[in-house]
Every structure is written in C-alpha cells, then in structure tokens.
N, C-alpha and C positions, 0 to 999 in steps of 0.2 A: 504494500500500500504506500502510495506515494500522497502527500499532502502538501498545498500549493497554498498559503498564505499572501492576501494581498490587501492592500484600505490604508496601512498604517501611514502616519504623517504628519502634521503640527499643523495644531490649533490652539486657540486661548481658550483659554476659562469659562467654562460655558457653554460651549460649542459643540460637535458632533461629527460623531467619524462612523463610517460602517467599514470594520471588515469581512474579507470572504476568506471562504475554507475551501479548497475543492478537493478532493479525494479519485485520485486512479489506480490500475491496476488489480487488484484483487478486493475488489470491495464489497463482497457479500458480505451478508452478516456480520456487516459493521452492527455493534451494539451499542455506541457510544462516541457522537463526539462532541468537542468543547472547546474549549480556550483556558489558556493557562498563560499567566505573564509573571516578567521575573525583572526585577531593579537588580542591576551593578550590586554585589558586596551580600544581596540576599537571595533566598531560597525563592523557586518557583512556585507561585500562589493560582489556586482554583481561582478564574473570573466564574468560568457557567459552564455547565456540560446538559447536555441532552442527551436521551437516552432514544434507541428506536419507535420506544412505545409514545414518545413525547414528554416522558416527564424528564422536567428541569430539577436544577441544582443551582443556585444561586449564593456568591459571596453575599454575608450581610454588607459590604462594603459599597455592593454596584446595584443592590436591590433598588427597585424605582428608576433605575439612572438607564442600565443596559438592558438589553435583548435582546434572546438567541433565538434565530430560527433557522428551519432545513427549505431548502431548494426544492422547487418540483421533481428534480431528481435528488434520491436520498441520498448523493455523497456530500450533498454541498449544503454547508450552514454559514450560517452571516452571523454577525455580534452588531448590532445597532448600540450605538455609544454614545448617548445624549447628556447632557448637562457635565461636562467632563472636566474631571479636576486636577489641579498640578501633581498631585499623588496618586492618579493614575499613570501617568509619564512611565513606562517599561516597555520591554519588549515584549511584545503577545506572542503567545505560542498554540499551534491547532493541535489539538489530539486525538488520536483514534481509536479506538478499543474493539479486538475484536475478540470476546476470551479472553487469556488472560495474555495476548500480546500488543502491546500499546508500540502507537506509530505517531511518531514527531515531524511538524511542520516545519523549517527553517526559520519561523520567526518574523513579526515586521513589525519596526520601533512606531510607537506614540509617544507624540511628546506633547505635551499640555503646556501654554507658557502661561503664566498669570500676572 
C-alpha cells in the first residue's frame, strides 16, 4: 500500500486547509485510515482516524475544529482543517491499517503563522 499525502501549506490563524490521502496498490481491506502529525523534538500524535464502518476517532484537541472524510472511492480521505491554530503547525502524516500492518504516508508540513 502506497499513500500519497497532499493540502499541507501556510496559513494564519484562523484559516483553513484540506488535506488528501490517497491510497494505491493493495488496498483491500483497508480497515483504517487517518492522520497523525508530529512537531520537531516530539512524539507523533492521533489528529483522527476513521475506520471502514465510519466510525471516527477524534483528538480532544481538533474536536469542532477538523474533519475526516472518505472519497467516493474508499482509498481516499481528506482532513478539513478549519479555524487552525499556531499549535497545530507539524507535519501531518496519513495512515493505513490493514490488520495488524500499518502503512505511512510521507508526510506534508502545516504551518499556522499567528
């Protein structure tokens, strides 16, 4: 499974960004995917995952703020990123779950100026 990350970019305070996920290669039975983002110096943090069935997962941090959803085709999910703050500023990352093997996106930086 290959995963293709695109959206991220600079905005002020307030603003809004959509990323996309797209997903190729071996995509059945993907059962999960989501976004994860990681600041310099710290650990990579849950933004939101979705699951096949629909159900989300939401940081208390981005609750009201972001929104995951899937594509008409189920490889692709977007992160709508509204009212966005200087602390979210990292690199977002896509993830894939299919079992218990997880597949990483290369990454694309947000940066929030305030």
């Amino acid at each position: 499974v290959q995963l293709q990350a695109s959206g991220g970019g600079l905005v002020q305070a307030g603003g809004s960004l959509r990323l996309s996920c797209a997903a190729s290669g071996s995509i059945f039975s993907l059962n999960l995917m989501g976004w994860y983002r990681q600041v310099p110096g710290k650990q990579r943090e849950l933004v939101v995952t979705i699951t096949s069935g629909g159900s989300t997962n939401y940081a208390d941090s981005v609750k009201g703020r972001f929104t995951i959803s899937r594509g008409n085709a189920t490889n692709t999910v977007y992160l709508q990123m509204n009212s966005l703050k200087p602390e979210d500023t990292a690199v977002y990352y896509c993830k894939a779950l299919r079992g218990v093997f997880a597949y990483w996106g290369q990454g694309t930086l947000v940066t929030v100026s305030s």
